[in-house]
N, CA, C and O atoms as CSV, one atom per row, in Angstrom:
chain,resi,resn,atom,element,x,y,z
A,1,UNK,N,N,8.934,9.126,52.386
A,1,UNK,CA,C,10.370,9.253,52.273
A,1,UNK,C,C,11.026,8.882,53.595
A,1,UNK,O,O,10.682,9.292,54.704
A,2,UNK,N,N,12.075,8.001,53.299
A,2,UNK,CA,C,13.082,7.880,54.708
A,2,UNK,C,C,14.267,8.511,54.326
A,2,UNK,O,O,14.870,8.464,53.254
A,3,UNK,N,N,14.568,9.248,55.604
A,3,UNK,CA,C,15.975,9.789,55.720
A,3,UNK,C,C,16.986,9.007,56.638
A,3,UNK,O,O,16.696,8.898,57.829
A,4,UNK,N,N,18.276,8.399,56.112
A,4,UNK,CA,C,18.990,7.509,56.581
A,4,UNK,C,C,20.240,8.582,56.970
A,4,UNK,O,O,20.777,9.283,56.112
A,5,UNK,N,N,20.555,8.595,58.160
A,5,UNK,CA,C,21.556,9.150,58.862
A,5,UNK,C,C,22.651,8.279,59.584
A,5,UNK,O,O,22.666,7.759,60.700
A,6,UNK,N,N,23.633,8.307,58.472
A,6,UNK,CA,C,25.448,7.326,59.345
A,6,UNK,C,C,26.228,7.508,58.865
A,6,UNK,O,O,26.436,6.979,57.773
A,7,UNK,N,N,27.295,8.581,59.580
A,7,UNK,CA,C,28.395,8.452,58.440
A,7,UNK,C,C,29.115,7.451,57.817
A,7,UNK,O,O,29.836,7.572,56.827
A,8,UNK,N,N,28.863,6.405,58.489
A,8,UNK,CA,C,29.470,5.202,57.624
A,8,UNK,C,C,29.210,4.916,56.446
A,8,UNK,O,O,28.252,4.145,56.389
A,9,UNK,N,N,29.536,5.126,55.681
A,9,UNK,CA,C,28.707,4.542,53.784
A,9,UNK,C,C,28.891,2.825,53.786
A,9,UNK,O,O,27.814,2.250,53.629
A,10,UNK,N,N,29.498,2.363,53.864
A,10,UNK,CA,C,28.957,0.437,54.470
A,10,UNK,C,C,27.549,0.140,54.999
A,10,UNK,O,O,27.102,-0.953,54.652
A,11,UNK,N,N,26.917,0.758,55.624
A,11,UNK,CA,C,26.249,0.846,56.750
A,11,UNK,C,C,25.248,1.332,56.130
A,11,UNK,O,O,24.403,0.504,55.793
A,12,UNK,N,N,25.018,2.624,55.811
A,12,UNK,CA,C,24.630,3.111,54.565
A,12,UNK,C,C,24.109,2.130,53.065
A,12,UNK,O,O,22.955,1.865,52.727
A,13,UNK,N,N,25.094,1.838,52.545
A,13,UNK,CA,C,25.088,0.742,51.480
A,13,UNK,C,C,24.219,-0.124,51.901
A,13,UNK,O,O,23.134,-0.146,51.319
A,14,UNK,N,N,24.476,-1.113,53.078
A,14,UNK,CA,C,23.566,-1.921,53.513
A,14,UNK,C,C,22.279,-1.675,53.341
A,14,UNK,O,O,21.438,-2.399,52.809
A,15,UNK,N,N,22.150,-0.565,53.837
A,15,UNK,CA,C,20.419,-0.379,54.936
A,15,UNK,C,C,20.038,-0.289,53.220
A,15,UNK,O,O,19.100,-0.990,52.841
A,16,UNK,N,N,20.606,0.382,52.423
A,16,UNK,CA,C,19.800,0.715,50.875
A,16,UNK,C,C,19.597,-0.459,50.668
A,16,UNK,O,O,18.418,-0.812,50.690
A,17,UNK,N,N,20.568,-1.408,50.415
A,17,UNK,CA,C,20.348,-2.922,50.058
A,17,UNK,C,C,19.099,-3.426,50.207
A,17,UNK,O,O,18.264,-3.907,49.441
A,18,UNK,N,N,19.162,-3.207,51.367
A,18,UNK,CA,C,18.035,-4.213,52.279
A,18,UNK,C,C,16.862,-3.512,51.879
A,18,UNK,O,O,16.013,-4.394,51.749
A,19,UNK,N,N,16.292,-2.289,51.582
A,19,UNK,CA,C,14.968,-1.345,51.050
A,19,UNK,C,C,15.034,-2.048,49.931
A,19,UNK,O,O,13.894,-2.278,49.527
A,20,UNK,N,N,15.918,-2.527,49.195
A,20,UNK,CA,C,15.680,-2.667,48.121
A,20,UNK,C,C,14.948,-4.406,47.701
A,20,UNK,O,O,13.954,-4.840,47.118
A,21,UNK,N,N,15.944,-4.863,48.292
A,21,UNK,CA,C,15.826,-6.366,48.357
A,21,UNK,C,C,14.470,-6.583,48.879
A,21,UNK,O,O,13.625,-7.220,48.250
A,22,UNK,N,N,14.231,-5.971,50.215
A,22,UNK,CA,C,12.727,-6.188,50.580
A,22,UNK,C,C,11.899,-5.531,50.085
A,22,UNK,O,O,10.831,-5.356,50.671
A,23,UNK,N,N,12.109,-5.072,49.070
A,23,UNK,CA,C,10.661,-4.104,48.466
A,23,UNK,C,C,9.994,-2.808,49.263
A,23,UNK,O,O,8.816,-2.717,49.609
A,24,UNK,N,N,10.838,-2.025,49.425
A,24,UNK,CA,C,10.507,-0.919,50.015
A,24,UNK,C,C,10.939,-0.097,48.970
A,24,UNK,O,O,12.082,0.112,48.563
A,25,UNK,N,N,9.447,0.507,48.451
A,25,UNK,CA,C,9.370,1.259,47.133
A,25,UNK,C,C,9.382,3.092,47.378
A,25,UNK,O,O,9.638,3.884,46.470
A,26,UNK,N,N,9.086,3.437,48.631
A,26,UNK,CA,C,9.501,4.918,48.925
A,26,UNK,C,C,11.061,5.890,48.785
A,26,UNK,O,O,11.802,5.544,49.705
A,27,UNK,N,N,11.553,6.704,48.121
A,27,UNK,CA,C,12.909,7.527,48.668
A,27,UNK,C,C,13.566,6.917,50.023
A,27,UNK,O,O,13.247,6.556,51.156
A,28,UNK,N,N,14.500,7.017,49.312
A,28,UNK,CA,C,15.405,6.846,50.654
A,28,UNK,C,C,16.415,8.147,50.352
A,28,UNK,O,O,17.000,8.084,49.271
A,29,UNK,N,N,16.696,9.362,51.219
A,29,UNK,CA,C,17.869,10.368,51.272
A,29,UNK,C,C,18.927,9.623,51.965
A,29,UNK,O,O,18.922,8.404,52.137
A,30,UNK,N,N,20.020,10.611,52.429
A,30,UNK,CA,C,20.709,10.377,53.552
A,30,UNK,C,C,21.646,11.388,53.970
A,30,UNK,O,O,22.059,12.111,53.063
A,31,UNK,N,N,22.071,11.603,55.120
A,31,UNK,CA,C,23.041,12.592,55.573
A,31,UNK,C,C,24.060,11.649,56.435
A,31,UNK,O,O,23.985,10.512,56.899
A,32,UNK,N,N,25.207,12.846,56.420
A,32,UNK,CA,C,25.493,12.004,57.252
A,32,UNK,C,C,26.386,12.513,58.640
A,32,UNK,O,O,27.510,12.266,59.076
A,33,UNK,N,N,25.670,13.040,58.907
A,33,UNK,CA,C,25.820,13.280,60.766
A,33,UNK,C,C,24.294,14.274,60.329
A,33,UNK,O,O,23.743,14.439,59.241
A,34,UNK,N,N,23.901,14.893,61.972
A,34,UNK,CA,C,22.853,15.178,62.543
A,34,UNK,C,C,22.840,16.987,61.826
A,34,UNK,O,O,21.803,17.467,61.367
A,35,UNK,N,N,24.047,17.692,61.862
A,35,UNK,CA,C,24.065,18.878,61.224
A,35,UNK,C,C,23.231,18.952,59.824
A,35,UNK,O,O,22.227,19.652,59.688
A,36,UNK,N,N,23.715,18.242,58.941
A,36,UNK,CA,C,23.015,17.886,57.173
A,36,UNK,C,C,21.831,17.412,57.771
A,36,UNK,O,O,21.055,18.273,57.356
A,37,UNK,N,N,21.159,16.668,58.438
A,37,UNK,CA,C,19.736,15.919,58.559
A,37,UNK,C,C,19.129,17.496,58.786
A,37,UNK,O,O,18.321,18.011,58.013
A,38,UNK,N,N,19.638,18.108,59.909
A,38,UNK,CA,C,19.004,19.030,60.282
A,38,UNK,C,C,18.709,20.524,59.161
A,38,UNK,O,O,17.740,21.284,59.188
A,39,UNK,N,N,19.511,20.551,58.554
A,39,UNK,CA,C,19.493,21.427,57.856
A,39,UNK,C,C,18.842,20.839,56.082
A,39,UNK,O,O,18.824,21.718,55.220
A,40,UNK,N,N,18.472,19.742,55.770
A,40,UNK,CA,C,18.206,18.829,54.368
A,40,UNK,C,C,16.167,19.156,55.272
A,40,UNK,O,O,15.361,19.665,54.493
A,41,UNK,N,N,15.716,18.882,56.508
A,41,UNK,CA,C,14.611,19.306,57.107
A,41,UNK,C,C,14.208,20.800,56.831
A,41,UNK,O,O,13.152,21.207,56.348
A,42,UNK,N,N,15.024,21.338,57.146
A,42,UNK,CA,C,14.895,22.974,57.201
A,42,UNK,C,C,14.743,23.089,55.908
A,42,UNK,O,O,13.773,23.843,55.982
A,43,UNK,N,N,14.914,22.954,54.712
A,43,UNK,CA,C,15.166,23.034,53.469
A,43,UNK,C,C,13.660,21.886,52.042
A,43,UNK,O,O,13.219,22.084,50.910
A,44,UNK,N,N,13.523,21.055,52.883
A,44,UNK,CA,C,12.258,20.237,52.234
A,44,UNK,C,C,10.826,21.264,52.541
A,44,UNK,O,O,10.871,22.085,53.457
A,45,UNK,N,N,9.809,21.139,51.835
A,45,UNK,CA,C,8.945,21.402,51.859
A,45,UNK,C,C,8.258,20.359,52.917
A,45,UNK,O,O,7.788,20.832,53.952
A,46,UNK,N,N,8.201,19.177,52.719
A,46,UNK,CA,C,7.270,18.037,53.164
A,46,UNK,C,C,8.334,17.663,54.441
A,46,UNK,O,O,9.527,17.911,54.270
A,47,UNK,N,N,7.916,17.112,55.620
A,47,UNK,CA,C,8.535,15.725,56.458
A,47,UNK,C,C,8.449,14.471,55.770
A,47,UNK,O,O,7.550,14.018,55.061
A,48,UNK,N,N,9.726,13.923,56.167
A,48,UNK,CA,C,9.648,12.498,55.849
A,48,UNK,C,C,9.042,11.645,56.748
A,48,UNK,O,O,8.759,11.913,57.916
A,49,UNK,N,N,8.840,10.545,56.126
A,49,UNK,CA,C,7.584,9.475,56.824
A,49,UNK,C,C,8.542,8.898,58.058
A,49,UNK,O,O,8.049,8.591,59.144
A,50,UNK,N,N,9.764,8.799,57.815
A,50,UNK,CA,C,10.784,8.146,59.182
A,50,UNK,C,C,11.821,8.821,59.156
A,50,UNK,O,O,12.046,9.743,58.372
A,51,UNK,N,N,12.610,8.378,60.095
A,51,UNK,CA,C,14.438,8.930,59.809
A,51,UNK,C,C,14.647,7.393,61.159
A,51,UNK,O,O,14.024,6.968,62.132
A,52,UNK,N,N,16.064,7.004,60.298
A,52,UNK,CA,C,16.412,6.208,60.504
A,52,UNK,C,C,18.199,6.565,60.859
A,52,UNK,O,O,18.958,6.797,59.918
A,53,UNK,N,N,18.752,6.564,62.466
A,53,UNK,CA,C,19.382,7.677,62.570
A,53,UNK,C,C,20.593,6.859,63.624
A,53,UNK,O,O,20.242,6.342,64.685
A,54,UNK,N,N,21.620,6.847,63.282
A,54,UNK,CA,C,22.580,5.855,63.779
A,54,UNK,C,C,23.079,7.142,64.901
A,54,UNK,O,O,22.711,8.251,64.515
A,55,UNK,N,N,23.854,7.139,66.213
A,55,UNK,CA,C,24.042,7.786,67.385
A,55,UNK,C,C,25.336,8.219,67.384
A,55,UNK,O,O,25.461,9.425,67.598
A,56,UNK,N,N,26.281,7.625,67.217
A,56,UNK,CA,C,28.107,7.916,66.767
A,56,UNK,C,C,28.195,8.627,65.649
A,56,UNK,O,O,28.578,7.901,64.732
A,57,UNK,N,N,28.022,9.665,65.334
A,57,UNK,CA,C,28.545,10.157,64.085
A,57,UNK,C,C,29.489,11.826,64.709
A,57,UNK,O,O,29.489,12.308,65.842
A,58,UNK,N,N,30.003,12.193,63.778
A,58,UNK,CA,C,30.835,13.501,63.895
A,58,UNK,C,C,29.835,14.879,63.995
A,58,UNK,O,O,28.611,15.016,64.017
A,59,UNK,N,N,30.659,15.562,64.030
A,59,UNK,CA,C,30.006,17.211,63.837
A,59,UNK,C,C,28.235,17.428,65.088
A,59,UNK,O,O,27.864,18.168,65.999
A,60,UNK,N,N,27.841,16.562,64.514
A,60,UNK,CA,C,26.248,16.284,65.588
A,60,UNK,C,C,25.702,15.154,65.551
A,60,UNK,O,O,25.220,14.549,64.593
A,61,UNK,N,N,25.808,14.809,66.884
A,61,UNK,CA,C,25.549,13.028,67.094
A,61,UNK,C,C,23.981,12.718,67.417
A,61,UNK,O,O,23.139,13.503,67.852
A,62,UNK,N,N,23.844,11.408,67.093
A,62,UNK,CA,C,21.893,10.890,67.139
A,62,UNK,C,C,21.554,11.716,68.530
A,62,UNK,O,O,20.443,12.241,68.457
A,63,UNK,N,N,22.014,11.881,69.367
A,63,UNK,CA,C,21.638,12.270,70.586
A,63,UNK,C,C,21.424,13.494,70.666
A,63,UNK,O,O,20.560,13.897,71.445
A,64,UNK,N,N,22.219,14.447,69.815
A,64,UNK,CA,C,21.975,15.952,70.166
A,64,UNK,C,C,20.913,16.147,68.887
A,64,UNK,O,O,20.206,17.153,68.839
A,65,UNK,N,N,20.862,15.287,68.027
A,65,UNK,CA,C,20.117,15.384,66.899
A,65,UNK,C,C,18.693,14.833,67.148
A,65,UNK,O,O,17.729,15.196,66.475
A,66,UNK,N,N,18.648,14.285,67.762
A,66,UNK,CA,C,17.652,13.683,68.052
A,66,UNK,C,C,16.846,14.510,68.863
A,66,UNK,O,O,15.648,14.602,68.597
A,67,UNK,N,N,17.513,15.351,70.167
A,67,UNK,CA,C,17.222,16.258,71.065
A,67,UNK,C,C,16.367,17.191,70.158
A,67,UNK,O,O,15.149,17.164,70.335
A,68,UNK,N,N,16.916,18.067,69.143
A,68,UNK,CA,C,16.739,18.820,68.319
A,68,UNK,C,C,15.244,18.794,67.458
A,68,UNK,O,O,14.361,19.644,67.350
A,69,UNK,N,N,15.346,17.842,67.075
A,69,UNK,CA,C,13.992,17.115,66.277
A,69,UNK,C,C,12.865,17.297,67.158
A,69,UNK,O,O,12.102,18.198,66.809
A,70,UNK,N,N,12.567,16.679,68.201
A,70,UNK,CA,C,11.701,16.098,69.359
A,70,UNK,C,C,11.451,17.902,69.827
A,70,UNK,O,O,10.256,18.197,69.855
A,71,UNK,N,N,12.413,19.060,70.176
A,71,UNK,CA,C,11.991,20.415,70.284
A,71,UNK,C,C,11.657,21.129,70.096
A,71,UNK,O,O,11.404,22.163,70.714
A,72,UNK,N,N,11.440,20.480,68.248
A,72,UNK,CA,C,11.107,21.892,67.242
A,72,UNK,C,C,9.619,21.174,67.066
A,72,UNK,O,O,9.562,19.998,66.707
A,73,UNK,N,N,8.333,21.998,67.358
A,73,UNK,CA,C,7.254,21.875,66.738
A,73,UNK,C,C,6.741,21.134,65.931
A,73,UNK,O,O,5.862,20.306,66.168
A,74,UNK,N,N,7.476,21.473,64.439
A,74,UNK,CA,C,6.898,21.635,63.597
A,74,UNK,C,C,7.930,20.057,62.814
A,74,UNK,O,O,7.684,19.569,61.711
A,75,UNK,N,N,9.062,19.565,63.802
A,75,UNK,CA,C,9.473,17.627,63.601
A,75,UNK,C,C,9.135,17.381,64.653
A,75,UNK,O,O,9.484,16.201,64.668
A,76,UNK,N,N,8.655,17.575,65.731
A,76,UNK,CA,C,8.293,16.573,66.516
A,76,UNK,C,C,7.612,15.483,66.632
A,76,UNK,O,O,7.563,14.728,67.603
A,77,UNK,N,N,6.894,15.379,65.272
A,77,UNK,CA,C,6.195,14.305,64.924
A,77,UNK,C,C,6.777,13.032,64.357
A,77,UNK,O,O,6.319,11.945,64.708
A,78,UNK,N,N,7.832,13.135,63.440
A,78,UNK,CA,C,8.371,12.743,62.651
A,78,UNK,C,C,8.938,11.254,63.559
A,78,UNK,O,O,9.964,11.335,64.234
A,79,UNK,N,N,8.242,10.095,63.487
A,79,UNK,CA,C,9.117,8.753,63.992
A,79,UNK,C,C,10.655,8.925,63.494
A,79,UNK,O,O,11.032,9.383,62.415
A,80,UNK,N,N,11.451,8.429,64.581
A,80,UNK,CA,C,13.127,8.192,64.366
A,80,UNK,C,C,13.066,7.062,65.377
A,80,UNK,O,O,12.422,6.704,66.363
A,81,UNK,N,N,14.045,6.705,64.632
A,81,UNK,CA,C,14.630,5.011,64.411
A,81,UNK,C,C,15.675,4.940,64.799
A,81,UNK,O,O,16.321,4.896,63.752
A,82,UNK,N,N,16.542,4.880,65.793
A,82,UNK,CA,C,17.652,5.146,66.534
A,82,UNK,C,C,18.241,3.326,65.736
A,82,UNK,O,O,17.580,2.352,66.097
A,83,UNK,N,N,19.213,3.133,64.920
A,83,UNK,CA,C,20.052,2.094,64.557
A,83,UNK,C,C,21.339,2.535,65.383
A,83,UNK,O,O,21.742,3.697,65.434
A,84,UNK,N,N,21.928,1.449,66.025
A,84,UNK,CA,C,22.892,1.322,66.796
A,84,UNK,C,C,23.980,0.346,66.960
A,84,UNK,O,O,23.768,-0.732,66.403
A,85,UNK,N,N,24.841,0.437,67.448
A,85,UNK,CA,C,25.297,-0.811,68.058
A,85,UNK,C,C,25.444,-0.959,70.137
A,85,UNK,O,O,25.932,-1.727,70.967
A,86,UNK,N,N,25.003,-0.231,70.113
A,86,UNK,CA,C,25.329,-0.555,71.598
A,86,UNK,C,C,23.629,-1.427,72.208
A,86,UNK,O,O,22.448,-1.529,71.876
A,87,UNK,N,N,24.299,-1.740,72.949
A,87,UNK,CA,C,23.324,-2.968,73.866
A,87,UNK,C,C,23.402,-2.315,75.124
A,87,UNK,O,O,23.885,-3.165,75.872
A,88,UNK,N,N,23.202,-1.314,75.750
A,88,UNK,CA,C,23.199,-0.816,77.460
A,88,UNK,C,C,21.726,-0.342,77.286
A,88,UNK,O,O,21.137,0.366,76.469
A,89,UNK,N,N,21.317,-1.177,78.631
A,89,UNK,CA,C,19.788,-0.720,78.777
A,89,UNK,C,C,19.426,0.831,79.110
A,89,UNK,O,O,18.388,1.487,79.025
A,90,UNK,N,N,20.816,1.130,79.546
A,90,UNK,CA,C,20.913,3.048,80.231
A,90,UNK,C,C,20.515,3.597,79.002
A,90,UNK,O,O,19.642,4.464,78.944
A,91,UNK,N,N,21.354,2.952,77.571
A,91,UNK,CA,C,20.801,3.842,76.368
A,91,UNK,C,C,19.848,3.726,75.765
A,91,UNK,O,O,19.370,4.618,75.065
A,92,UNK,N,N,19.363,2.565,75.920
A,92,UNK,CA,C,17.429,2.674,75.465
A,92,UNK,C,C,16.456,3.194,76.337
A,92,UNK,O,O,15.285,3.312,75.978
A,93,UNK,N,N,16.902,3.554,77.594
A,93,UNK,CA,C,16.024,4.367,78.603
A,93,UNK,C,C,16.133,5.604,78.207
A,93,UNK,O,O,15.126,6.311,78.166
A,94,UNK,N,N,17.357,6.083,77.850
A,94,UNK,CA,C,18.017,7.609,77.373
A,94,UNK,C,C,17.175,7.501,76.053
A,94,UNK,O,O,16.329,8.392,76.126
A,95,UNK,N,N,17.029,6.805,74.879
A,95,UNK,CA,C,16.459,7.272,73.726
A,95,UNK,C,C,15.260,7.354,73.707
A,95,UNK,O,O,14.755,8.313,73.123
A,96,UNK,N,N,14.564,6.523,74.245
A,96,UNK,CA,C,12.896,6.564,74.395
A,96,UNK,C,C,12.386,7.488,75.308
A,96,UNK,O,O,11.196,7.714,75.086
A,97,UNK,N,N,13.071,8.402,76.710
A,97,UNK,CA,C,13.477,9.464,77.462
A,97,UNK,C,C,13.390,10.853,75.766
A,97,UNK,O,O,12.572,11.755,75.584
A,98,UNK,N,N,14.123,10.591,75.222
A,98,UNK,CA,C,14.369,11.531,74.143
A,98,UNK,C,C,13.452,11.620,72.572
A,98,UNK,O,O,13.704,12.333,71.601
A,99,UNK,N,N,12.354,10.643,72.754
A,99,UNK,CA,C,11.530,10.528,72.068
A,99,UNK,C,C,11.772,9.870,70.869
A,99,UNK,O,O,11.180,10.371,69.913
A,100,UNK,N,N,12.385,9.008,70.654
A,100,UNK,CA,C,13.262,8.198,69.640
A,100,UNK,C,C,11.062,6.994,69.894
A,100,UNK,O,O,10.361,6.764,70.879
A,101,UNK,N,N,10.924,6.664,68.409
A,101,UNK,CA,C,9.841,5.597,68.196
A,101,UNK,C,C,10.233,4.421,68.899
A,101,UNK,O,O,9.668,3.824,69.815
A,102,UNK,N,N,11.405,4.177,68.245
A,102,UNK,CA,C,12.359,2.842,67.729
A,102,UNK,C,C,13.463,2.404,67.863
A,102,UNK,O,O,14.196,3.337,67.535
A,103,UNK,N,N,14.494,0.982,68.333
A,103,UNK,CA,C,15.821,1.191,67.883
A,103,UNK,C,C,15.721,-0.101,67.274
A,103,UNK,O,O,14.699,-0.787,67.293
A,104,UNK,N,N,16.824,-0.425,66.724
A,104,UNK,CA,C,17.380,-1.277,65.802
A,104,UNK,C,C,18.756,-1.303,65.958
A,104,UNK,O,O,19.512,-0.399,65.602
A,105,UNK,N,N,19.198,-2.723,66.686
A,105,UNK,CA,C,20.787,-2.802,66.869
A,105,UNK,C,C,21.189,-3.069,65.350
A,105,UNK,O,O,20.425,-3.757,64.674
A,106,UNK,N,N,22.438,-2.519,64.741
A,106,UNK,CA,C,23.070,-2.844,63.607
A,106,UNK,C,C,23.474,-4.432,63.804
A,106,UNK,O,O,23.977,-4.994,64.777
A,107,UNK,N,N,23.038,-4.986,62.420
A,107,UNK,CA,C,23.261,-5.804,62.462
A,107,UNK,C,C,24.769,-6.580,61.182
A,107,UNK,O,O,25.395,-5.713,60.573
A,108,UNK,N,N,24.962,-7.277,61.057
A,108,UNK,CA,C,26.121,-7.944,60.525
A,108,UNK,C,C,26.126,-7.924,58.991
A,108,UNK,O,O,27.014,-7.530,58.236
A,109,UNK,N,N,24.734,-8.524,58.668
A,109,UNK,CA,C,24.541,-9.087,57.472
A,109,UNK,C,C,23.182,-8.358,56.861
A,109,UNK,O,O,22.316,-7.847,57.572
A,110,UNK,N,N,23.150,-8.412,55.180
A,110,UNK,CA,C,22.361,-7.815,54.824
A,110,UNK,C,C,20.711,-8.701,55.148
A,110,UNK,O,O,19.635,-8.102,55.172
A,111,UNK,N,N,20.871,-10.202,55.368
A,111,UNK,CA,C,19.153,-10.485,55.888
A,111,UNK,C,C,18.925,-9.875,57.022
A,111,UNK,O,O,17.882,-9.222,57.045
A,112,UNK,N,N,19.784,-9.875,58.294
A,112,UNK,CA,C,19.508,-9.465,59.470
A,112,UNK,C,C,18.995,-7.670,59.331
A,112,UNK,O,O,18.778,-7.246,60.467
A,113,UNK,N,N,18.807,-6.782,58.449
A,113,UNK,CA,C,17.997,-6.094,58.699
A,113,UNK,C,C,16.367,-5.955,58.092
A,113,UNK,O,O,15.652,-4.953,58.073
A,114,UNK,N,N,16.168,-6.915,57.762
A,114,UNK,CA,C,14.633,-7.724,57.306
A,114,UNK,C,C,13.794,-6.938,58.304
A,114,UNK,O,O,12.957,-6.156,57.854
A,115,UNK,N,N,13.970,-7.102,59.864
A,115,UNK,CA,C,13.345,-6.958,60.849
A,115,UNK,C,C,12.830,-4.811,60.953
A,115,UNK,O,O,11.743,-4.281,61.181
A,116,UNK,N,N,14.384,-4.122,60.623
A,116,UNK,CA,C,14.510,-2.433,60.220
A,116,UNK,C,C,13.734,-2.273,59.451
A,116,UNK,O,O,13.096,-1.234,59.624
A,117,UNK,N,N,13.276,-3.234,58.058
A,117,UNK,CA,C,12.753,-2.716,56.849
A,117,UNK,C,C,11.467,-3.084,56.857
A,117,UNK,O,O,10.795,-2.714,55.894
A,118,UNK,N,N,10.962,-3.702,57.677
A,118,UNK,CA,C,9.439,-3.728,57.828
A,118,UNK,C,C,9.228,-2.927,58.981
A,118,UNK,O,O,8.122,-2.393,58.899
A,119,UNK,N,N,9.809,-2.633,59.983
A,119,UNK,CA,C,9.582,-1.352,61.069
A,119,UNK,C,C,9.348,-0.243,60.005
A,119,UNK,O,O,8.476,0.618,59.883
A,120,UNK,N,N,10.221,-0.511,59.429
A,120,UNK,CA,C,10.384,1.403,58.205
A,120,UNK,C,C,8.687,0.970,57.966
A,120,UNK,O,O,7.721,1.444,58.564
A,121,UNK,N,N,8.692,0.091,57.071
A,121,UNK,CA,C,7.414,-0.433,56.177
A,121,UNK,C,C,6.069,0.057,56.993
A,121,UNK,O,O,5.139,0.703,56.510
A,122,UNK,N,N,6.140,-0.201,57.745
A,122,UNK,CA,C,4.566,-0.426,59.041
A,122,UNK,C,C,4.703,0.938,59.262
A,122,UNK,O,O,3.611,1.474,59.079
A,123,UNK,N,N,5.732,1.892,59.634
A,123,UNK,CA,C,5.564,3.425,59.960
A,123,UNK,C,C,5.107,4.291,58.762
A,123,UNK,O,O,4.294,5.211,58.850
A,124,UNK,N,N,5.747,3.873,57.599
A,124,UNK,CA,C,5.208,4.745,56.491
A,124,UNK,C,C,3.416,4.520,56.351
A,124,UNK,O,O,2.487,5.328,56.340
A,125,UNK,N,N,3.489,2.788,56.242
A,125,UNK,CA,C,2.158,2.564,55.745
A,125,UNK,C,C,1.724,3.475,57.227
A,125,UNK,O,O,1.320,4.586,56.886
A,126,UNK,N,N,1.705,3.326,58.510
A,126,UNK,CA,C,0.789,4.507,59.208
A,126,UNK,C,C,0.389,5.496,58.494
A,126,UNK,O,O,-0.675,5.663,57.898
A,127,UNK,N,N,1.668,6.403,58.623
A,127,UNK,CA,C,2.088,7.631,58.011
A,127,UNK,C,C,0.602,8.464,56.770
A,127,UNK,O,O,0.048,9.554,56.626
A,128,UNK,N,N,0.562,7.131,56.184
A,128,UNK,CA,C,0.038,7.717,54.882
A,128,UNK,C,C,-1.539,6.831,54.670
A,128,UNK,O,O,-2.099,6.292,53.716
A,129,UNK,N,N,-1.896,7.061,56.315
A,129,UNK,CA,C,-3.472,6.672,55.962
A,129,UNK,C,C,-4.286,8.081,56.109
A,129,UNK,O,O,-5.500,8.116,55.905
C-alpha cells in the first residue's frame, strides 16, 4: 500500500493517474496534510510499503511529519518519498538529515511522473521479498 499525502487534489489526481497508467497494481490511500497521515498510521493494523509525502501542506507540514514518522519506533522503517517543488540543495540536505528515502520534484505533466512510479514500484517490490 502507498499512502499519498498533498492537499492539493490536482496533484493528487495526477500521482493516481500515473499508478494507474503505469501499472502499479497496489492501494493507493491519501491524506491530506501530515495530522490525517499520522493518525490513518495510528489506526491501520499493517504499515504501508511507501508514503509519498508533498512538504507545503496546512495543519502539519512534510517536515514536522516527516520528523514524527522517523521518531516513532514502530514507522521508522517505513520509506517516504518527499514530492516537492522546490529545487534548494539546503532542502535535500534537510530531508535526507530527516530520514526522507527519496525526493521527487513535482512535475508538470502526467508522463513526467513515470520516473515517481517506478521509485514507488522498486520500494514495494523490496518491501515484499
Amino acid at each position: 500500500m502507498v499512502y499519498l499525502v498533498d492537499d492539493d487534489e490536482d496533484d493528487i489526481s495526477l500521482v493516481r493517474e500515473a499508478f494507474l497508467t503505469h501499472s502499479y497494481k497496489g492501494p493507493v490511500d491519501t491524506a491530506e496534510n501530515g495530522m490525517v497521515l499520522l493518525a490513518k498510521l495510528q489506526a491501520h493494523q499493517s504499515d504501508p510499503d511507501v508514503i509519498v509525502m508533498d512538504l507545503n501542506m496546512p495543519i502539519k507540514n512534510g517536515f514536522d511529519t516527516l520528523k514524527e514518522i522517523k521518531a516513532n519506533p514502530s514507522l521508522k522503517d517505513i520509506p517516504v518519498i518527499i514530492l516537492t517543488a522546490s529545487t534548494s540543495k539546503n532542502d535535500e540536505v534537510l530531508w535526507f538529515d530527516l530520514g526522507c528515502s527519496d525526493y521527487y520534484s513535482k512535475p508538470m505533466s502526467l508522463k513526467d511522473y513515470v520516473p515517481l512510479v517506478n521509485m514507488v514500484k522498486r520500494i514495494v517490490s523490496k518491501s515484499s521479498l
